[in-house]
ZAMARGU-4260 file (C-alpha; in steps of 0.2 Angstrom, whole numbers, plus 5000, padded with zeros to 4 digits):
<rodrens>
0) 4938/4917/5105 | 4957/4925/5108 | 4963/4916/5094 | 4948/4924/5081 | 4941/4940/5089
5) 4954/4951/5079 | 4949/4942/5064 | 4929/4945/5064 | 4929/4960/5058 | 4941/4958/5043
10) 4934/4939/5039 | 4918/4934/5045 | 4909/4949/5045 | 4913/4954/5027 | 4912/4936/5020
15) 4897/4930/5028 | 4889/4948/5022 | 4897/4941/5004 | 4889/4925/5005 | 4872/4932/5007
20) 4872/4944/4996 | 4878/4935/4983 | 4864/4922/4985 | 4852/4935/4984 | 4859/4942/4965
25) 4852/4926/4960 | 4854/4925/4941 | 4870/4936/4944 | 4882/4925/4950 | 4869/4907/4953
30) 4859/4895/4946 | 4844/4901/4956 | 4834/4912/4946 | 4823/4916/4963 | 4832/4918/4977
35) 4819/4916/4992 | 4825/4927/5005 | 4819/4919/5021 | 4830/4905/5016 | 4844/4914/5014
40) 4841/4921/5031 | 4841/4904/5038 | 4857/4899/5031 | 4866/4912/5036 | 4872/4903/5055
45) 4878/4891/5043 | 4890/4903/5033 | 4895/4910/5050 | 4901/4892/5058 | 4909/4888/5042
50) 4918/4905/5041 | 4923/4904/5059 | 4929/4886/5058 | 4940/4888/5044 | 4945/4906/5052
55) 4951/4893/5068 | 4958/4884/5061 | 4970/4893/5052 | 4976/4908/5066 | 4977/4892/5080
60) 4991/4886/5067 | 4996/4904/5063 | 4999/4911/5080 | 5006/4895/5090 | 5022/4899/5077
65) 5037/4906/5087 | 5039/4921/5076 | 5021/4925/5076 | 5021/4923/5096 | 5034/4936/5097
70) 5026/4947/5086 | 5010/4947/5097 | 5018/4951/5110 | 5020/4967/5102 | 5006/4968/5093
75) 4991/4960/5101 | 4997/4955/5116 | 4980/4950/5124 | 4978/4934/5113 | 4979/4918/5120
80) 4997/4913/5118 | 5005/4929/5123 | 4992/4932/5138 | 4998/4915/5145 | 4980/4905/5142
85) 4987/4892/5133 | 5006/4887/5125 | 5010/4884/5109 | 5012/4866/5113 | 4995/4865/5119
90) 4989/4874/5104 | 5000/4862/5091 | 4991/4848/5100 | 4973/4856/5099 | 4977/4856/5080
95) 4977/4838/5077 | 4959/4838/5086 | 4952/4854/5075 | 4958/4847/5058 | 4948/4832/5056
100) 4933/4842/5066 | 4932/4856/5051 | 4935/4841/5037 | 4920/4832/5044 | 4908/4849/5049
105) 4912/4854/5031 | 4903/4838/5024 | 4887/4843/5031 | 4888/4864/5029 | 4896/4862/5012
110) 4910/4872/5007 | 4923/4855/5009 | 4935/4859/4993 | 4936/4877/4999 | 4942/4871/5017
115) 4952/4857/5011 | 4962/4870/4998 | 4962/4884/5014 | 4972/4870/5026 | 4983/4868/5010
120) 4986/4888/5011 | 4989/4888/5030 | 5000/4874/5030 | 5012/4886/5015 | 5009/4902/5025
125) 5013/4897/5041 | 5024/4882/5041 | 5033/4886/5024 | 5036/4902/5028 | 5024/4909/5015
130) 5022/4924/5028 | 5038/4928/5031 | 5046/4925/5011 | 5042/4943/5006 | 5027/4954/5003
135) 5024/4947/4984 | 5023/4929/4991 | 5011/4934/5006 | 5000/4944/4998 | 4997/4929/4985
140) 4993/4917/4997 | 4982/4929/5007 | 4973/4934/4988 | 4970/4916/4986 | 4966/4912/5004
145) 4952/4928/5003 | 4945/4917/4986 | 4942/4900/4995 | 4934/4911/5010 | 4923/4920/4997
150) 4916/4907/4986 | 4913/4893/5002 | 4902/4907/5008 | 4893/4909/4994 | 4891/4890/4988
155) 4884/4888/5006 | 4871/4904/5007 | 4867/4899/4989 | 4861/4882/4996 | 4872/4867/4996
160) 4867/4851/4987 | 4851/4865/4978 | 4860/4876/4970 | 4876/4878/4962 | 4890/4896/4956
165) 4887/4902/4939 | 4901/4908/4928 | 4899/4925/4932 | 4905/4922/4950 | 4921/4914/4946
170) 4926/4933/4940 | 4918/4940/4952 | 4930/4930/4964 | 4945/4933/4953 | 4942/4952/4955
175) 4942/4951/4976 | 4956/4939/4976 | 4965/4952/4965 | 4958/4967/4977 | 4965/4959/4993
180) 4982/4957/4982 | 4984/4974/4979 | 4982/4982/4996 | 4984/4969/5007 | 4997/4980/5014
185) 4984/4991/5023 | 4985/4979/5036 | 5003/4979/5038 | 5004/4998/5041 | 4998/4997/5061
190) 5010/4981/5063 | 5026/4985/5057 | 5033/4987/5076 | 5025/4967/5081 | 5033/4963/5060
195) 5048/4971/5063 | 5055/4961/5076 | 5048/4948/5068 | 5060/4949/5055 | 5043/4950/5042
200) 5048/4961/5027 | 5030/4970/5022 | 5027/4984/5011 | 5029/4995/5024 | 5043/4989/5031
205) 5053/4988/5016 | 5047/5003/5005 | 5040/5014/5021 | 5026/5023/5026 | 5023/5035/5010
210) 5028/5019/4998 | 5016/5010/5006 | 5001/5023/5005 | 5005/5023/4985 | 5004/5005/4980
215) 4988/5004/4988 | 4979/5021/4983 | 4986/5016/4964 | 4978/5001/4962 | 4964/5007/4970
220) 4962/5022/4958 | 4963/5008/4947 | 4950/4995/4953 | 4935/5005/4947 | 4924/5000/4936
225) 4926/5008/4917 | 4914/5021/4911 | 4906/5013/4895 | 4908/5022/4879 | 4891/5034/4874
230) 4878/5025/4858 | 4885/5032/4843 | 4869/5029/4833 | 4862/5043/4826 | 4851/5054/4836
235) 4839/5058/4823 | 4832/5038/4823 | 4821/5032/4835 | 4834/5017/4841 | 4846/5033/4843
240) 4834/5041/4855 | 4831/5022/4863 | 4851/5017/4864 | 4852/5035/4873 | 4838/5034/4886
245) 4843/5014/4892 | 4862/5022/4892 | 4856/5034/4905 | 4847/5020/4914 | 4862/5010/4915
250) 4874/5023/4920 | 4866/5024/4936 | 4879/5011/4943 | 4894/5019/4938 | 4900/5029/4956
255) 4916/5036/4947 | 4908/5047/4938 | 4907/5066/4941 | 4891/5071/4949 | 4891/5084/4934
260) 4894/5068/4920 | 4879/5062/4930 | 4867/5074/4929 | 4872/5078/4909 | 4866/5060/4902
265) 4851/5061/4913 | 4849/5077/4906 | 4853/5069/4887 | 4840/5054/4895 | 4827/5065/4898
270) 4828/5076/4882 | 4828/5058/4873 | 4812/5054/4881 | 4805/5072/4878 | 4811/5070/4860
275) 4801/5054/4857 | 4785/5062/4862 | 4787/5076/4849 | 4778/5073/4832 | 4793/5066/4821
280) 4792/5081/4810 | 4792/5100/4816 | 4802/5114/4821 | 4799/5107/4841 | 4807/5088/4836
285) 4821/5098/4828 | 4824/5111/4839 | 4823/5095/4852 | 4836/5084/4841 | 4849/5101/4839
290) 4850/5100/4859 | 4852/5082/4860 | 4866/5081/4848 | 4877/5096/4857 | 4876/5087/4872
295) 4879/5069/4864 | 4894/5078/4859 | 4900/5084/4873 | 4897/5065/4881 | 4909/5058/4869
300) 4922/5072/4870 | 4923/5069/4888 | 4923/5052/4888 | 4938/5052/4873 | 4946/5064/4883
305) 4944/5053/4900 | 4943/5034/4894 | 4948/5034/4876 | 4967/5031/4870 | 4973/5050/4877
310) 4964/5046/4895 | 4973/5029/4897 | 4988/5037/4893 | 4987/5052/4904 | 4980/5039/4917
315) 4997/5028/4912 | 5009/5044/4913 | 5001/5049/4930 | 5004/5029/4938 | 5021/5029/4930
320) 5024/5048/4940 | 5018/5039/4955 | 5029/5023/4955 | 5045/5036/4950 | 5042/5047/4964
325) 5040/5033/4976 | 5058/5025/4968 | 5065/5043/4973 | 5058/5045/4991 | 5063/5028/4995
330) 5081/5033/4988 | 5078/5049/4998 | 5078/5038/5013 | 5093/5030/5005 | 5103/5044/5004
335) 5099/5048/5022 | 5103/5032/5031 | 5120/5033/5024 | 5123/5053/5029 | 5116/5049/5046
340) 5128/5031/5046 | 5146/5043/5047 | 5139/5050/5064 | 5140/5033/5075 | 5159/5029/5063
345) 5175/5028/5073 | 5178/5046/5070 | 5165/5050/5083 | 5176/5041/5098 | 5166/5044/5115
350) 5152/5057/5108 | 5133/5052/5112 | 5130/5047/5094 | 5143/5032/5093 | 5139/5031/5113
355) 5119/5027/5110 | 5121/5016/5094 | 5106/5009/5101 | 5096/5022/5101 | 5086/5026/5086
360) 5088/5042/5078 | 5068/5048/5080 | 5073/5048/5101 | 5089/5057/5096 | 5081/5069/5087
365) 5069/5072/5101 | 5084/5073/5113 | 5092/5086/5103 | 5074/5096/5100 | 5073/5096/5121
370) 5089/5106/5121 | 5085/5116/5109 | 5070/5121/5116 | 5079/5123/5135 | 5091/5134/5127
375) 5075/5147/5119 | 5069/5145/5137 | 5087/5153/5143 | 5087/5165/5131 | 5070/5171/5133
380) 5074/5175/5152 | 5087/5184/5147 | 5102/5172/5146 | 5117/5176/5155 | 5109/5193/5161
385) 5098/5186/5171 | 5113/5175/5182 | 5106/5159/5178 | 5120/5147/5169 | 5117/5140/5152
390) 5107/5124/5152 | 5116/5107/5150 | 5116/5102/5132 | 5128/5087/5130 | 5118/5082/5112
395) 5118/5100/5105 | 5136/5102/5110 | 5139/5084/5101 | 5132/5092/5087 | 5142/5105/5087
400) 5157/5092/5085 | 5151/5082/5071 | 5149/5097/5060 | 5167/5102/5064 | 5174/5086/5060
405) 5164/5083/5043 | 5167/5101/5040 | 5148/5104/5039 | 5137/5117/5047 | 5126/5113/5064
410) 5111/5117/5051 | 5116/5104/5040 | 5119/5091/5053 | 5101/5094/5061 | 5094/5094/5044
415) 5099/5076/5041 | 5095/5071/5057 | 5080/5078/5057 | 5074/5072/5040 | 5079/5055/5042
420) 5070/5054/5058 | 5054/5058/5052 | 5057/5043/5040 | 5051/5024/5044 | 5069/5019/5053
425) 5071/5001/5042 | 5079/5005/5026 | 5081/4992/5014 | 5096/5006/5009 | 5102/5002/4992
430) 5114/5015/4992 | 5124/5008/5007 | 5125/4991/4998 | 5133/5001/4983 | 5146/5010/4994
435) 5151/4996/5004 | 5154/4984/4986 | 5162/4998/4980 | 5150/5000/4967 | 5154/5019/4960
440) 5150/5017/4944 | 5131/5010/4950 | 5129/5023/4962 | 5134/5036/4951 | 5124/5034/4939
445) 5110/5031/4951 | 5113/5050/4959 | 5113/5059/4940 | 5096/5050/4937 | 5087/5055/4953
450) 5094/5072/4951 | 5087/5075/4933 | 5072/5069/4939 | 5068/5079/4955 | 5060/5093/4944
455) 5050/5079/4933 | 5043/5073/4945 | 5039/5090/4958 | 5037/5102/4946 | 5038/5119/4956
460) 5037/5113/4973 | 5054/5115/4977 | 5055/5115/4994 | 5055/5095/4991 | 5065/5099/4978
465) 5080/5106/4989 | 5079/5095/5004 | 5082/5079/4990 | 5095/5088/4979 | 5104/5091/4998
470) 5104/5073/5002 | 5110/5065/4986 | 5122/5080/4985 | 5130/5076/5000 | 5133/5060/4994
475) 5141/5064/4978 | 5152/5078/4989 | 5158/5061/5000 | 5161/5051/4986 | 5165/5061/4969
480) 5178/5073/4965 | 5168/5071/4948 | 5153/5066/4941 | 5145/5071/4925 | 5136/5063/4910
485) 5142/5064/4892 | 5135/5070/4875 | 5132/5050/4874 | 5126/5047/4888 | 5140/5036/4898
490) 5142/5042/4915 | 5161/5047/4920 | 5168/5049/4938 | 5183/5054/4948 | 5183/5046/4967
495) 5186/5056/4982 | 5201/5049/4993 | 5186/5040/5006 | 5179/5032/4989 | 5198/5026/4984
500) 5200/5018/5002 | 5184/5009/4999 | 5189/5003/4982 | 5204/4996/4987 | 5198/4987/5005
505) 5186/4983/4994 | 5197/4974/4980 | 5210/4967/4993 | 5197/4956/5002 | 5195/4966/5017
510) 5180/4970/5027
</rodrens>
């Protein structure tokens, strides 16, 4: 049970709960137009062993991997391996036992083409290094592996050898392989210490924290089911009035919808249903007909506005915001990694900062924030008046020494350290790339974009606004006597002497 208990809850539980209910839609997504309950019921052990088998299966071949018992250590280290129960050898062994077992159980519960593709998915996730060959591959083969767990839980609650999956439910599994796809990466954001020295490069990891939350909420926003377009019939004809009152019957599904959008079309469904027990001639019937068709109107404008042609472009200028301000704050991130870099450079000989190269910059930041905060403590007392001697700050005072060999401020110098601290510490750092390859005319071009984009993207918050233009801007100062765009477009640059030494190592073949 080590090897699965962490995985009940995300698989078995949620699939076997799948599978039933699924069998129960009956016409929806079977060939069983009456589903009889107590049946279901009584298959539903058998969803459960095959869920759990083929759920065993797979994490017995997932964690006996090296990488993936390092990562437990980390992670989850009361599972069997890292808590000592068992070795990996033993576990490798117990594989060529469990194999054959699921093979032949699955011949009797059903579901075999489903196990046999999953052992094909665990074989490329864990011994092709599926897992590990970036977050596109992974949360593929997790898609896919979330598909084979769905439908054998549904070909076997259904009733295996009775009844058989429409057509319906092969969408239907298309659409939660695609759901898992898309935010597989919700997992990933309590692991990324146990990934991290795993060598794993998730979402997270890669893009950080604030990325990560973005390319799942997008999709997401994106995953709901369309709002269908009002009857357009005319309201004065009794199929008008009929089209109306099953639209507002229908619209009951539909969760994204405003509870005010709710309550106008049962509104409209009700004067519909009013209107059609009017005599069809009278001032009543037409006074009745007047109030329909302002509030028919006011359906269809709403839904123009919100699902028509100026709503899905709206909806795409909002996603395309999104993916641009994450572009920026992972280059924000950039642009800090490489400002924090120059403190722990040979310039810093025997200061803490080149000193502690192992530490990482949150816990030097909290060093620093401990002195400070000894320091307001001193003052507060009364400082030198009071005959007690000023508190030992050796990280402060380091501080102090950067900023007067960059010829910075101490303000700045905290600001950088404090910024990229807050940050997710593994940086994929494009910007160091282009510095190191002496890439000016790529970095260049890259600063003047993000630059003219800032107030695009955060409008009048510009306390965001500063803190980025003082990263990239430090940057460009390190970098550029000159950088500016022309009338046309090009970008034009002058290097500082720093970038010139870099050019040159760079073109000589030196390091």
């Amino acid at each position: 049970m080590l090897f699965t208990v962490s995985d009940i809850k995300s698989v078995i539980v949620p699939e076997t709960i799948l599978g039933a209910t699924s069998a129960l839609s009956g016409s929806l997504l079977t060939d069983n137009d009456a589903p009889e309950p107590w049946q279901i019921f009584f298959r539903v052990p058998h969803v459960v062993t095959w869920n759990w088998l083929s759920l065993f299966l797979f994490d017995l071949c997932n964690q006996s991997q090296t990488q993936s018992v390092l990562e437990d250590s980390v992670n989850k280290p009361w599972r069997a391996i890292p808590s000592n129960c068992i070795t990996s050898a033993q576990t490798r062994a117990l594989l060529l036992l469990v194999i054959p077992s699921v093979y032949l159980a699955t011949l009797r519960l059903g579901g075999t083409w489903e196990a046999v593709t999953l052992m094909v998915g665990t074989w490329m996730y864990n011994d092709l290094g599926g897992a590990d060959n970036g977050a596109f591959v992974r949360n593929l083969l997790n898609g896919f592996g979330y598909i084979c767990y769905s439908s054998g839980s549904m070909r076997i609650a259904t009733g295996y050898g009775r009844h058989e999956l429409n057509e319906t439910s092969t969408w239907w599994l298309g659409m939660i392989g695609g759901i898992i796809f898309t935010t597989l990466q919700m997992q990933d954001m309590p692991d990324v210490h146990g990934d991290a020295k795993r060598g794993r490069q998730t979402i997270p990891l890669i893009y950080g924290d604030r990325a990560a939350r973005w390319s799942i909420a997008i999709p997401v926003m994106r995953q709901q089911p369309a709002f269908p377009k009002p009857p357009t019939e005319d309201v004065r004809t009794l199929s008008g009035l009929h089209t109306r009152i099953q639209f507002g019957q229908n619209t009951r599904q539909y969760r994204d919808i405003s509870p005010r959008v709710h309550r106008l079309i049962q509104n409209l469904k009700r004067q519909c249903e009013k209107a059609l027990k009017l005599p069809k001639k009278g001032k009543e019937r037409d006074a009745a007909i007047e109030q329909i068709t302002i509030q028919d109107d006011f359906l269809h404008s709403y839904w123009e506005r919100v699902y028509g042609p100026q709503g899905l472009c709206n909806a795409l200028v909002e996603a395309t915001h999104a993916f641009r301000e994450i572009r920026l704050h992972i280059e924000y991130g950039d642009y800090l990694a490489v400002a924090c870099r120059k403190y722990r450079t040979e310039k810093m000989n025997n200061l803490l900062f080149k000193i502690n190269s192992q530490m990482q910059w949150p816990e030097i930041n909290a060093e620093i924030e401990k002195e400070e905060e000894r320091v307001r403590e001193w003052k507060f007392e009364g400082g030198f008046a009071s005959g007690k001697p000023h508190p030992d700050v050796p990280w402060l005072r380091d501080t102090r020494l950067a900023a007067d060999r960059y010829g910075m401020t101490v303000e700045d110098v905290r600001f950088e350290i404090r910024k990229y601290a807050k940050r997710n510490q593994i940086c994929h750092s494009e910007v160091k790339k282009m510095i190191d390859r002496a890439q000016f005319q790529h970095l260049g071009e890259q600063i003047l974009r993000d630059k003219a984009t800032l107030n695009d993207i955060y409008g009048q918050n510009t306390g965001t606004v500063i803190d980025y233009r003082m990263a990239i801007g430090r940057i460009q100062d390190e970098y550029f006597d000159r950088l500016y765009r022309d009338k046309e477009g090009f970008v034009h640059w002058r290097p500082t002497k720093k970038a010139e030494k870099i050019i040159n190592r760079f073109h000589n073949g030196r390091p």
